[in-house]
C-alpha positions in Angstrom: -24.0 0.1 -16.1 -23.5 -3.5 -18.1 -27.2 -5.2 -18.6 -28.2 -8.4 -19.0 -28.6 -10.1 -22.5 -32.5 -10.8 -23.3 -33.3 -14.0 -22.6 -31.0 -14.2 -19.1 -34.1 -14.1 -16.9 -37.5 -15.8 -17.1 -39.2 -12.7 -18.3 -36.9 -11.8 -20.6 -36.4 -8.2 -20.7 -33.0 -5.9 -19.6 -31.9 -5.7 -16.0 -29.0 -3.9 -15.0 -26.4 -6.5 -14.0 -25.7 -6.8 -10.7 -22.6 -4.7 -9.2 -20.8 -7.3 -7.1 -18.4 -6.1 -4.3 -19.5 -2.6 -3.4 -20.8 -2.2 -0.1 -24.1 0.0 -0.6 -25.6 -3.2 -2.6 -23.8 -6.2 -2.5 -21.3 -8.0 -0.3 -17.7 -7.4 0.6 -15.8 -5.5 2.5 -15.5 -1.6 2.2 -12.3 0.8 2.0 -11.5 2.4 5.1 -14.6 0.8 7.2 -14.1 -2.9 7.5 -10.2 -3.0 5.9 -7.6 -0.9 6.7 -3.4 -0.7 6.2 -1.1 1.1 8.3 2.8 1.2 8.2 5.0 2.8 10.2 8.2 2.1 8.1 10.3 4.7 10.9 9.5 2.0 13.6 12.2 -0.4 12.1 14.6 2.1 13.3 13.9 0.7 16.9 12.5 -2.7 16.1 15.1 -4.9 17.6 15.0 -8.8 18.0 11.3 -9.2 18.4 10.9 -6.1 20.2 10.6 -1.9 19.6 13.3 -0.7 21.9 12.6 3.2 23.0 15.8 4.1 23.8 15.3 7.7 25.4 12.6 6.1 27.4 14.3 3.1 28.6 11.2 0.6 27.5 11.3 -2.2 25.5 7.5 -2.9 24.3 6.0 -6.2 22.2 4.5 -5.6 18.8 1.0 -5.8 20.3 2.1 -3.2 22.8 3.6 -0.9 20.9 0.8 -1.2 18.4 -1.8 -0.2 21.5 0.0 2.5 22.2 -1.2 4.4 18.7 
């Protein structure tokens, strides 16, 4: 872990510098808990003018419906 130079702090002294970013000890978002990324690059197969046609169903769903339904 980086440290401070001497002098940084009144006090002087070596401090481990702070780890900025992770989530157990400082701010941001973390991997797989508050951010995530899903693709689904099959579903432009039936992604039609604006909508996800399911052809052997006979439904034609919205984005926001067809992304409820995983």
């Amino acid at each position: 872990m980086p440290s401070r130079p001497r002098g940084d702090r009144a006090g002087g002294g070596r401090r481990p510098a702070p780890r900025r970013g992770l989530r157990r000890g400082g701010a941001g978002p973390a991997p797989g808990e508050d951010v995530g990324l899903i693709m689904d690059p099959a579903s432009s197969e039936f992604f039609h003018d604006g909508v996800y046609v399911y052809a052997g169903e006979g439904v034609r769903r919205s984005p926001s419906e067809h992304a409820a339904r995983r």
